[in-house]
C-alpha positions, 0 to 999 in steps of 0.5 A, a space after each residue: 052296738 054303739 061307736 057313740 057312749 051314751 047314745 043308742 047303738 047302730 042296728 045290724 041291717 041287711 045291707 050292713 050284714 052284706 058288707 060284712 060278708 062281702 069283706 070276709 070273702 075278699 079277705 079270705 081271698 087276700 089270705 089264700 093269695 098270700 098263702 101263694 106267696 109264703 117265700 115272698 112273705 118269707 123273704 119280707 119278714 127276714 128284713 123286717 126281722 134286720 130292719 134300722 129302729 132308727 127309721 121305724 122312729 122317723 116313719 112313727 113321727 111321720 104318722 104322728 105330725 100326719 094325725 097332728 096336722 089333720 086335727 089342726 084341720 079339724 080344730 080350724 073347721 071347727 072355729 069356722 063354726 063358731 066353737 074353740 077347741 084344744 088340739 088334744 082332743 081332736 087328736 084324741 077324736 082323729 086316733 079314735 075315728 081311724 080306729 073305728 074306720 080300720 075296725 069295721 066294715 061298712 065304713 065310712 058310716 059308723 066313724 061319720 056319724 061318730 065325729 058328727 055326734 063328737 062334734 055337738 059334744 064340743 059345742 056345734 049345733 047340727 049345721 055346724 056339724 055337718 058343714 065340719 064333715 063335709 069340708 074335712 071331706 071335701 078338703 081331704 079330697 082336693 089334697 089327695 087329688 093333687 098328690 095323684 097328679 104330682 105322681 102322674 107329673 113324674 110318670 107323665 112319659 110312661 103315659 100316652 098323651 090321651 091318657 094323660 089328659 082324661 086322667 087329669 081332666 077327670 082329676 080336675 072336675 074331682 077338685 072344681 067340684 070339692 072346692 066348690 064345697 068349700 069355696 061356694 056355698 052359696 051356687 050349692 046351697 041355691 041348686 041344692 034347694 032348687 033340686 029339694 024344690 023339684 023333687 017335692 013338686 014332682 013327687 009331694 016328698 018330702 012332707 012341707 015341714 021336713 022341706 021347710 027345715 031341710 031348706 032352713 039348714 041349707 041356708 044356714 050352712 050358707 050363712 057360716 062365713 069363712 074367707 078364703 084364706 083361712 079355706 086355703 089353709 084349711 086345703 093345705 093343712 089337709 095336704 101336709 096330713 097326706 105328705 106327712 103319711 107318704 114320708 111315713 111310707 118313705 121312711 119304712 123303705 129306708 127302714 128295711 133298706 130297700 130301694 125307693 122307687 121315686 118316679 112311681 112312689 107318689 102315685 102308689 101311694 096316692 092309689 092305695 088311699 083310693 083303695 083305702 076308702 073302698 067300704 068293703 075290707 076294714 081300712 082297705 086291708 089286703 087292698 093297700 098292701 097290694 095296690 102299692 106293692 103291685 104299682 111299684 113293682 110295675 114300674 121296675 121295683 123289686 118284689 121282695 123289698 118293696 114287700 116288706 117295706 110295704 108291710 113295715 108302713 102297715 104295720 104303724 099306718 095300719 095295724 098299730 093305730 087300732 089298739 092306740 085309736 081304741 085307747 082313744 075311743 075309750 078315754 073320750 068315752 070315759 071323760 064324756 061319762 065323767 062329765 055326765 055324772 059331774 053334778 050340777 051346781 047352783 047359786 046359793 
């Protein structure tokens, strides 16, 4: 099996075979517990049945500018690399790598190292590369975080003040840590070789070459110059992807007309995308649903409609980017082919 065309396949190893295990027996206990709720699912998929095209269009362009603004992440992670690209097909490549994400268990590993290896394809060495994964994640980070604790700032009197202030600190270190990525390569890359150094002389391992190389790309990755306005922009577009799908989730209440449940709606949002990242179900299937459902309807929202507004936000967030991600995946493996198969052509 390969996520890569051309390149060779990912090996079935023990610990991917558990994971995938482990995803089948969460999710035949998601099943069984919705089989416990088939007048709640009944109810659901009544006012699925009524709902207004008009918002299932707005929450449709909701998720297309949230896939937009993160390919504008990644389009200026890359030119700090030193590589132009086009939007398309980092668009392409975004669709693609959610596909894969929702598809598979064990994630994220096959969708990194696929945009890794897409990554080289449009022109960045190794270094490069891993400096784009690392940031997305580290700003993608840093915009979620804000978003919780925008939503525990409108839930701050259903909290104790002790709770608040661990829940926030903690908040706070997630982020120090995760613009230290983006902000001080430099204090990163010194404890990083330190710890390289500590490690060979406490050990021997790595061998005194593979350390030498190893320490050679740390200050490589340290030698990529970015300013920090052009970081910041880069945090707030990753932010504006997130807003963008919590307006998506907004526009599918409106769509089944169900009552949004304002002060509990950022943090349930922001929840679920925790749970999505959970390497157990395929794009935190069973999770999200829950987690948003059972966050909103403790604090007050009606079970019913807050279902089915739930299930109409998966079904564009969720269960339609699959086929339009695989679609994706095929294209740029059809013009990465093509491109293969183009032949040289010389000077006479």
């Amino acid at each position: 099996m390969s996520v890569y065309p051309g390149k060779p396949g990912f090996h079935f190893k023990p610990h991917f075979i558990l994971r995938t295990l482990l995803g089948l027996a969460f999710a035949a206990l998601a099943f069984a517990f919705l089989a416990g709720r088939l007048d709640e699912l009944s109810g659901a998929s009544v006012k699925l049945a009524n709902s207004d095209w008009r918002w299932g269009l707005a929450s449709l362009v909701m998720e297309a500018l949230s896939l937009t603004s993160y390919a504008v992440l990644q389009k200026r992670l890359i030119q700090t690399a030193g590589v132009t690209s086009a939007i398309m097909p980092l668009l392409l490549l975004t669709m693609a790598t959610i596909a894969i994400t929702d598809s598979l268990p064990g994630e994220p590993a096959f969708s990194t190292a696929y945009r890794f290896q897409q990554y080289k394809h449009l022109g960045t060495d190794d270094v490069g590369a891993s400096w784009v994964v690392i940031a997305q994640v580290a700003a993608s980070t840093i915009g979620l975080v804000l978003l919780l604790i925008a939503g525990l700032a409108t839930l701050a009197a259903n909290f104790t003040f002790y709770y608040l202030w661990a829940v926030s600190a903690v908040g706070a270190a997630v982020i120090f840590v995760a613009a230290a990525i983006l902000f001080r390569r430099d204090l990163l890359s010194q404890t990083a070789i330190r710890i390289l150094r500590f490690i060979k002389r406490s050990t021997g391992h790595p061998r005194t070459d593979v350390k030498e190389k190893l320490e050679a790309s740390i200050e490589k990755l340290r030698s990529i110059e970015v300013g920090r306005m052009e970081l910041s922009a880069i945090v707030g577009w990753a932010l504006l992807a997130w807003i963008f799908e919590a307006l998506c989730l907004i526009a599918s209440f409106y769509m089944v007309a169900a009552p949004i449940p304002w002060t509990a709606l950022t943090l349930a949002y922001g929840l679920s995308q925790i749970a999505a990242v959970a390497p157990i179900l395929p794009g935190g299937l069973g999770l999200v649903e829950g987690s948003i459902t059972s966050v909103l309807v403790a604090f007050g929202a009606a079970r019913v409609p807050t279902l089915a507004a739930v299930l109409a936000y998966r079904l564009v967030e969720y269960w339609l980017m699959i086929p339009l991600g695989w679609l994706a995946f095929a294209f740029i493996a059809y013009q990465w082919r093509k491109t293969l198969r183009k032949p040289s052509t010389s000077s006479p």
